[in-house]
C-alpha positions in Angstrom: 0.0 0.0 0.0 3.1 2.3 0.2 3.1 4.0 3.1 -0.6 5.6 2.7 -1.0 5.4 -1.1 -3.5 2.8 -1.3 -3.7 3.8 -4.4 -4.6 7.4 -5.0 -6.2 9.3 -1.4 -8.4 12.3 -1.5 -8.0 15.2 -0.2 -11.3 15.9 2.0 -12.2 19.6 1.2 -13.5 20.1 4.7 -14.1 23.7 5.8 -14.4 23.6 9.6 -15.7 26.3 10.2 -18.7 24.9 8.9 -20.7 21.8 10.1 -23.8 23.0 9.1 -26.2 20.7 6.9 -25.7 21.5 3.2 -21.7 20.8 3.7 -22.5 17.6 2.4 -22.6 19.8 -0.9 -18.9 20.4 -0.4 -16.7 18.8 -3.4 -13.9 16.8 -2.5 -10.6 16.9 -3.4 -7.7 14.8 -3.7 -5.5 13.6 -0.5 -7.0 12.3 3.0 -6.7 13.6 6.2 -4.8 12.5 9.0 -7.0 11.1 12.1 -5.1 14.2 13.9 -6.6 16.7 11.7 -9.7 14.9 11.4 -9.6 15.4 15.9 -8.3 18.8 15.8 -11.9 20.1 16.4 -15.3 19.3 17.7 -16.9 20.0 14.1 -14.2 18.2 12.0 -14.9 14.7 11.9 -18.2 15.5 10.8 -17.3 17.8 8.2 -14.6 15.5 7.1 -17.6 12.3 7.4 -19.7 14.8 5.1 -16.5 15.1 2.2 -16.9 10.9 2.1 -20.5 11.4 1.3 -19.1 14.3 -1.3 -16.5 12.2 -2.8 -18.8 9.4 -3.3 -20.6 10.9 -5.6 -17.8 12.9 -7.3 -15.5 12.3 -9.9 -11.9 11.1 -8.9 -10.5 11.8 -12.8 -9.0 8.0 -12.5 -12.0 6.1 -14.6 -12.5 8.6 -17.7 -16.1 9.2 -18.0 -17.4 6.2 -15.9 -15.8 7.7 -13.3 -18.4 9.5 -11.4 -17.9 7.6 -8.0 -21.2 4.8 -5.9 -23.3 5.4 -8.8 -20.8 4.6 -11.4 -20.0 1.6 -9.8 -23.0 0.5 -9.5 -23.5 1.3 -13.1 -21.0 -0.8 -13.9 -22.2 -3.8 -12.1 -25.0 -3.6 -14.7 -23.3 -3.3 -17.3 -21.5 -6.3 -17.0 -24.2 -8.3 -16.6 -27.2 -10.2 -18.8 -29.9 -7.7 -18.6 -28.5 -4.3 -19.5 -27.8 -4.1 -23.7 -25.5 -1.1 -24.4 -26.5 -0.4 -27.9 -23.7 0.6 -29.6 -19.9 0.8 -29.2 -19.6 3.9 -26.8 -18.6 4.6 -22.9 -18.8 1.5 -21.0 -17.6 -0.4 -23.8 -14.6 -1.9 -22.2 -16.7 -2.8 -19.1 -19.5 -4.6 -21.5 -16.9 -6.8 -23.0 -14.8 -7.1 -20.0 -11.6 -5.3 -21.0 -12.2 -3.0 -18.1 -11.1 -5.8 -15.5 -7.9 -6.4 -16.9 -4.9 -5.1 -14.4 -3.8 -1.8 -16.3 -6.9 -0.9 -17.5 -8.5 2.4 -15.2 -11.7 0.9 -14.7 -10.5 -1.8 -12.3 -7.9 1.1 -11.2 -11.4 3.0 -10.7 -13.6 0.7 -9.0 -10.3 -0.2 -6.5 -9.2 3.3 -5.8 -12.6 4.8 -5.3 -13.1 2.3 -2.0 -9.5 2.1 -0.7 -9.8 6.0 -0.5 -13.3 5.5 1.4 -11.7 2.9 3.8 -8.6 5.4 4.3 -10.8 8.6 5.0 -13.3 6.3 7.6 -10.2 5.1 9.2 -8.9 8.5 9.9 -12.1 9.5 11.6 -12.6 6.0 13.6 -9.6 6.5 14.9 -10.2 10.6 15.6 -13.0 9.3 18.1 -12.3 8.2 21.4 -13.1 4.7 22.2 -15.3 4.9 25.2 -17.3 8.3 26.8 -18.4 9.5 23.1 -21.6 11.9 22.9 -24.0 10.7 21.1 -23.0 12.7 18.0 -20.1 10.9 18.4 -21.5 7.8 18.0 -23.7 8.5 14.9 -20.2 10.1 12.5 -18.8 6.5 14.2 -21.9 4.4 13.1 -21.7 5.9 9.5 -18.1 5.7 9.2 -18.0 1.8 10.0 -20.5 2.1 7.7 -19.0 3.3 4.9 -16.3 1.4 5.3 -18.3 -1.8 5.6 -20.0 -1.1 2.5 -16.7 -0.6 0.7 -14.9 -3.7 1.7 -18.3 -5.2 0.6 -18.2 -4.0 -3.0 -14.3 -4.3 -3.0 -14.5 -8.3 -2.3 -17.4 -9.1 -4.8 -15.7 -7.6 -7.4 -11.7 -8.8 -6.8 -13.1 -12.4 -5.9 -15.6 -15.3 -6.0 -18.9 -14.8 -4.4 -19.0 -16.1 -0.1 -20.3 -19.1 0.0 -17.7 -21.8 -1.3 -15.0 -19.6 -1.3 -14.3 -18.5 1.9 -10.3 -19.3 2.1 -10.1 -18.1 -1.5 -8.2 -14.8 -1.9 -9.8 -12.1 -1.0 -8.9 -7.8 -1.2 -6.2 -6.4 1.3 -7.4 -5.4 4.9 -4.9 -2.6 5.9 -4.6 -1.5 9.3 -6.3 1.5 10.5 -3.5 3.9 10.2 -2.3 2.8 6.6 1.1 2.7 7.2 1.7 -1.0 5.9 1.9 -2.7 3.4 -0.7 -5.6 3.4 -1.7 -9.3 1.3 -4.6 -10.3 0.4 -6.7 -11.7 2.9 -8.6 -14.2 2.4 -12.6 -13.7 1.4 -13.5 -14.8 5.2 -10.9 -12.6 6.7 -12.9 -9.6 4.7 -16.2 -10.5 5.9 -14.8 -10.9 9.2 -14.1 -7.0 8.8 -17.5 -6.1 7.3 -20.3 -7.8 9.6 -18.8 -6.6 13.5 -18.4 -3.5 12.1 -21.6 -3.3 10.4 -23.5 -4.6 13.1 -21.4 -2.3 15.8 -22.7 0.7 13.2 -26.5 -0.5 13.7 -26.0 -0.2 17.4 -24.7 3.1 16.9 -26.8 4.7 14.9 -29.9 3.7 16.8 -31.6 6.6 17.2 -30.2 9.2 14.6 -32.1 11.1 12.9 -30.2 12.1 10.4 -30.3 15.9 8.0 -31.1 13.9 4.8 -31.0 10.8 3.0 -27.4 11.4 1.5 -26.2 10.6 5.5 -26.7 7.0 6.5 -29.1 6.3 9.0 -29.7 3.1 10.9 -32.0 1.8 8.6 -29.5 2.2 5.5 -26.7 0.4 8.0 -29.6 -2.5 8.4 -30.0 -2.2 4.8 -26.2 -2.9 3.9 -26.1 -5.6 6.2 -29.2 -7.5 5.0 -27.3 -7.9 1.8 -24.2 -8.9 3.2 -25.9 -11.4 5.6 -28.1 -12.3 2.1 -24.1 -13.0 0.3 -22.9 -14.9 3.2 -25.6 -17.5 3.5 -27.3 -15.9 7.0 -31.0 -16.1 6.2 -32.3 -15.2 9.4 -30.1 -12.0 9.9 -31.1 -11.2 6.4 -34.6 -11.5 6.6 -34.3 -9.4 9.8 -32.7 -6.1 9.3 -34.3 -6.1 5.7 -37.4 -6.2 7.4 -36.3 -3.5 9.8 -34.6 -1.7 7.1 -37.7 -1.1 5.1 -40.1 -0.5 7.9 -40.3 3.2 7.8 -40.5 3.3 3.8 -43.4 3.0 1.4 -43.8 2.4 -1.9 -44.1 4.3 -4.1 -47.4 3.7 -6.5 -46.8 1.2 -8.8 -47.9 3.3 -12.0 -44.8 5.7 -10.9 -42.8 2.9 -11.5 -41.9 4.0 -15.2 -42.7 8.0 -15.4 -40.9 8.5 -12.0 -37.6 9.1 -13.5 -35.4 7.8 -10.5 -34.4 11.4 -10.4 -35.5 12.5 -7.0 -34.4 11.7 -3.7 -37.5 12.7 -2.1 -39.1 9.7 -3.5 -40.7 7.6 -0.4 -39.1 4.5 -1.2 -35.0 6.3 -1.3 -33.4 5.1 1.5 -29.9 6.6 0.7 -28.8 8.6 -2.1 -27.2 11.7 -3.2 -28.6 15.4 -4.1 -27.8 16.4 -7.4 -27.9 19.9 -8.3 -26.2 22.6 -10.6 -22.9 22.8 -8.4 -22.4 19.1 -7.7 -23.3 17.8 -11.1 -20.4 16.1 -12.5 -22.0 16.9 -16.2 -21.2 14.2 -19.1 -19.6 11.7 -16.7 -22.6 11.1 -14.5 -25.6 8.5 -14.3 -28.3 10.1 -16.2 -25.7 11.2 -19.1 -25.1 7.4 -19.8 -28.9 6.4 -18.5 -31.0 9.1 -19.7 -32.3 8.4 -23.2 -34.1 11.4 -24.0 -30.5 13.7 -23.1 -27.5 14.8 -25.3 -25.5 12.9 -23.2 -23.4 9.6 -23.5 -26.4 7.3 -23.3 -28.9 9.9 -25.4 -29.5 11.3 -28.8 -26.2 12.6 -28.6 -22.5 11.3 -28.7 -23.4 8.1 -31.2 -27.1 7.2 -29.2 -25.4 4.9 -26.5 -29.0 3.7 -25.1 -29.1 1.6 -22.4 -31.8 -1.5 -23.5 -33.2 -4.3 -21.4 -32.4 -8.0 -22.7 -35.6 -9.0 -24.9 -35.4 -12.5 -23.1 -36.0 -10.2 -19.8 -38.3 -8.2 -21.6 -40.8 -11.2 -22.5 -41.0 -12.3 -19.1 -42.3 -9.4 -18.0 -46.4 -9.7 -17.9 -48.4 -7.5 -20.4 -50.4 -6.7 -16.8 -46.9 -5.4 -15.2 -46.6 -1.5 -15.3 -43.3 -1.4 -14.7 -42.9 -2.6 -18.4 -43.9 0.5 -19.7 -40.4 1.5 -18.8 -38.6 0.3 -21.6 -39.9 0.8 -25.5 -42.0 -2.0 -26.9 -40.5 -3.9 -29.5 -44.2 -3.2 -31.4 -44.1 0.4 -30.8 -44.6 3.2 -33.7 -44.2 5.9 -31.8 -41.2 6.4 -29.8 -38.1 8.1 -31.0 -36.2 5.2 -29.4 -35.0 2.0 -30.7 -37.0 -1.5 -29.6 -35.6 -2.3 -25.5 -34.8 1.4 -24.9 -34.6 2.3 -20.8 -37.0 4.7 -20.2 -36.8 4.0 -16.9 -34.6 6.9 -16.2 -35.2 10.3 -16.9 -34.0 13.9 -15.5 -36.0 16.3 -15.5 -33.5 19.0 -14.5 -32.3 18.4 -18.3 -28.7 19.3 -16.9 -27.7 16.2 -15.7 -28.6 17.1 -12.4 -30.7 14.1 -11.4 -30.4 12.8 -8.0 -28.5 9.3 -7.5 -30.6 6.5 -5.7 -27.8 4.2 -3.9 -31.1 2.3 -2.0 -34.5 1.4 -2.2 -37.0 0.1 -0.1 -38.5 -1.9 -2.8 -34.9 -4.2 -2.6 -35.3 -4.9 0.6 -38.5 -6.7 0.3 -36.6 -8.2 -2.0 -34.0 -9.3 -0.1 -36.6 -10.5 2.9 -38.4 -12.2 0.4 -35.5 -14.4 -0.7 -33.8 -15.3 2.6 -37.3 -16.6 3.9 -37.7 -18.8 0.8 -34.3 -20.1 1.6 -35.4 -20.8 5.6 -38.9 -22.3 3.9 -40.8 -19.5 5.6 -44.3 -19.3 4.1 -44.4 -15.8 5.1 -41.8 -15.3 1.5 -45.0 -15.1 -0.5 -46.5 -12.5 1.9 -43.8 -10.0 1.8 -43.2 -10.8 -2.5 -46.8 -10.2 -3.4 -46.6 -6.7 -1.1 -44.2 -5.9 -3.3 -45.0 -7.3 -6.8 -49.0 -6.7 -6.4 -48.3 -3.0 -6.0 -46.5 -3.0 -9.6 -48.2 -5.3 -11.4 -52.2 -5.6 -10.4 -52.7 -8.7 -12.3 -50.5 -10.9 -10.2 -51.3 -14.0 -8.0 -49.9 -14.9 -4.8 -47.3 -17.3 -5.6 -47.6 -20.8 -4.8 -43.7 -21.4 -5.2 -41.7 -23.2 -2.3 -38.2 -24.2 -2.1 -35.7 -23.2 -5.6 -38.6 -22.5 -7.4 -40.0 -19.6 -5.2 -36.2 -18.1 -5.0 -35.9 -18.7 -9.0 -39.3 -16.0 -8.7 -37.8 -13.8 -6.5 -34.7 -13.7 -8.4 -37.0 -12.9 -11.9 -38.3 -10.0 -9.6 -34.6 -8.8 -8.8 -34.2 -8.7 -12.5 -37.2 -6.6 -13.6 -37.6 -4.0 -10.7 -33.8 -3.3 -9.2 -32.7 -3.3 -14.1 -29.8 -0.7 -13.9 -29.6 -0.2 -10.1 -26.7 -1.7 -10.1 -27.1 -5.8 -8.5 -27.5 -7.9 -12.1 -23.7 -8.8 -11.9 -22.9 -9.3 -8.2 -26.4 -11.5 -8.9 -25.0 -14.0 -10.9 -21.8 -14.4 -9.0 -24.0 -14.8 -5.7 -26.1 -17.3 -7.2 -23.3 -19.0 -9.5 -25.2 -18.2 -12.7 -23.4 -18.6 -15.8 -23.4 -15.1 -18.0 -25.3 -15.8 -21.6 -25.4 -13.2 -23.9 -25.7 -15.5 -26.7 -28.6 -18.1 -26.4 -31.2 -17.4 -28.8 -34.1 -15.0 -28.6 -31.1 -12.2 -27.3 -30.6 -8.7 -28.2 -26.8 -7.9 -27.1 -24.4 -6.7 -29.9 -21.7 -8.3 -31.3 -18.9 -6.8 -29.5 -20.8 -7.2 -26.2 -21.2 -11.4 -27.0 -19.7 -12.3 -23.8 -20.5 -15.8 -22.0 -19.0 -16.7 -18.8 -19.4 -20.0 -16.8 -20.4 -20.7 -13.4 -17.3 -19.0 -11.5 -15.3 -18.5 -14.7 -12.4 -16.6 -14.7 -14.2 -13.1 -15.6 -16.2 -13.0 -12.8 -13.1 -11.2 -10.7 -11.6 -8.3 -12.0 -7.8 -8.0 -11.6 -6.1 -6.0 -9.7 -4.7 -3.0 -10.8 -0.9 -2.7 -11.8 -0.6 0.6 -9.8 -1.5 -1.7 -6.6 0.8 -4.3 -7.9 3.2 -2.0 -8.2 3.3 0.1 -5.0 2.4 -3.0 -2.4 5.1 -5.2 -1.9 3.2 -8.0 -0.4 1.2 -8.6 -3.3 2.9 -10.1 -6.5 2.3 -11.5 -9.8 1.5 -14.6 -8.6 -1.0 -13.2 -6.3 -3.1 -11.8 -9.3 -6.7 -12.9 -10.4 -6.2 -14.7 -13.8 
């Protein structure tokens, strides 16, 4: 890690005379701050919490115009999956045919840098906090700092290595220490999660109680939230079904009819849970979400810049009931009026028209979801209740399901696929479900240069790490590499 590199840390732009709520619309910058600096006042580990939150939705000029920091990656995560077509040879290219994971490429450099610099800048606030006597604001910048870090080691081990379950003493990602002064091998994908669910579970305990300024801070429902899905990866069905059920409690949904005019552009939608405010100062312009999602803009994914729609997978398409209104978010194949080709994502839409759109990093609607699934899997009967809540307000034509065992979670998983299409879970689905990839069996829509097929646990379901890792860490080698 080279003595704090690890691989390229921020600089937190924190203004301490300030605390007050719309820091959070401070833009980062490049280096991170020392735990010192972070305890050299009463206001500046929140302020330097809030330049996290800032930098996670920024750009960190590492990942060219993918490189706009959660959402991006989550974008990504799509991208290299089954049910996300990108139309034609454009931005995101080298992710849809799986250059981007090779070790010198900057996508991998992006997706590893963009966590390891989260980790680093948590670290330095955990360790600004004193262990025992904290005030309760204390405890809530500590809850969301384990937190973020959590939810970074999470996303750092599903890419670098096999899913949990069957791979626990496979390589994992490095764990550095807090004060990043070593360098550090990989540990293996248990040590990791050993790292993620204490801390996790020490940030629900924390944070109970918080009410937070907005949805871009996490609460204790968006810590429950994060650890439902890593108790969902990990193969504990119970804890899952828990704090998903918890998680989601104070939500709503939204009407199902929303479902495809909404936009996804607006965190004040009742089912957000955690997001970011977009607006004319934070917008990070053509290298955002909604310039490579938004089909009606001039961005990458729009009429301009060579029409790089984003489509949903016919196959995925046609499973989707005529009844369901959430199908109205993509074009029909039989349509005659839209200025969009056949499978076009309609799904999202800015209205700012300035690629200002808000970023939705969590719904509620997942997290029934996830409940859903792990009670299946613990042959709960009460898996139908909480899928038909969720299905019956999108589509009013559907039945209770009758589904037990594999075939219930094979439903739920169908469900996954059609309401949570470009929210960033298709491709950390297959690797937690050891799906193959198919982009080729008949009846499919993705291009030529995106016919990619992977095998259960093939080789390109890791991404390599990057050579600037390889190259500053001296306790990680060649040899140590993902092929």
């Amino acid at each position: 890690m080279k003595k704090i590199k690890f691989l390229y840390i921020i600089i937190l732009s924190i203004f301490i005379v300030s605390c007050s709520d719309d820091f959070i619309d401070t833009a980062p910058g490049g280096a991170s701050l020392s735990s010192e600096q972070v305890a050299s006042s009463p206001s500046a580990a929140k302020a330097a919490l809030f330049g996290i939150y800032a930098s996670l939705r920024s750009r960190a000029n590492i990942g060219g115009e993918v490189d706009y920091g959660q959402k991006g990656y989550m974008a990504m995560m799509d991208l290299l999956g089954q049910d996300v077509v990108l139309n034609n040879f454009n931005w995101y290219i080298f992710i849809y045919n799986y250059n981007g994971r090779q070790q010198t490429s900057s996508r991998t450099n992006n997706i590893w840098t963009t966590y390891y610099r989260a980790i680093a800048d948590a670290n330095s606030i955990i360790l600004s906090l004193p262990e025992t006597g904290r005030s309760a604001e204390q405890d809530a910048i500590l809850g969301q700092a384990l937190a973020i870090k959590s939810l970074s080691f999470f996303n750092l081990v599903r890419v670098y290595a096999h899913t949990y379950i069957g791979h626990e003493n496979d390589p994992g990602v490095p764990i550095p220490d807090r004060t990043l002064l070593d360098a550090r091998p990989r540990g293996t994908v248990q040590d990791v999660y050993d790292q993620i669910i204490p801390d996790l579970e020490q940030a629900v305990t924390l944070l109970d109680g918080y009410a937070r300024s907005s949805k871009q801070e996490i609460d204790k429902s968006v810590a429950q939230a994060i650890l439902a899905n890593v108790y969902l990866e990990t193969g504990n069905w119970q804890g899952a079904a828990d704090n998903a059920a918890a998680a989601r409690s104070s939500y709503s949904l939204m009407p199902g009819a929303d479902y495809a005019t909404d936009g996804f552009d607006n965190i004040s939608n009742v089912e957000w849970m955690w997001g970011a405010d977009i607006d004319a100062q934070t917008t990070t312009t053509f290298a955002s979400f909604f310039s490579h999602f938004d089909s009606s803009l001039g961005g990458y994914g729009g009429i301009g810049f060579g029409a790089g729609y984003k489509m949903i997978e016919a196959r995925l398409y046609d499973m989707i009931p005529d009844t369901d209104l959430r199908k109205a978010a993509w074009v029909s194949p039989t349509s005659t009026t839209s200025p969009y080709p056949a499978y076009t994502n309609t799904k999202f839409m800015d209205a700012s028209g300035s690629f200002a759109g808000d970023y939705s990093y969590l719904r509620a609607s997942e997290m029934y979801l996830v409940e859903a699934e792990a009670k299946a899997r613990l042959g709960d009967a009460t898996a139908t209740d909480v899928l038909f809540d969720l299905v019956s307000n999108r589509d009013p034509g559907y039945v209770r399901s009758t589904n037990t065992g594999d075939a219930l979670v094979e439903e739920i998983y169908l469900q996954r696929r059609i309401e949570l299409w470009g929210e960033g879970v298709a491709w950390l689905d297959l690797k937690r479900l050891k799906k193959p990839l198919d982009r080729t069996g008949a009846g499919t829509n993705h291009r030529s240069f995106g016919a990619v097929d992977i095998p259960v646990e093939g080789d390109f379901f890791r991404f390599q790490i990057p050579q600037d890792e390889l190259n500053s860490n001296s306790m990680i080698n060649d040899s140590d590499q993902n092929p």
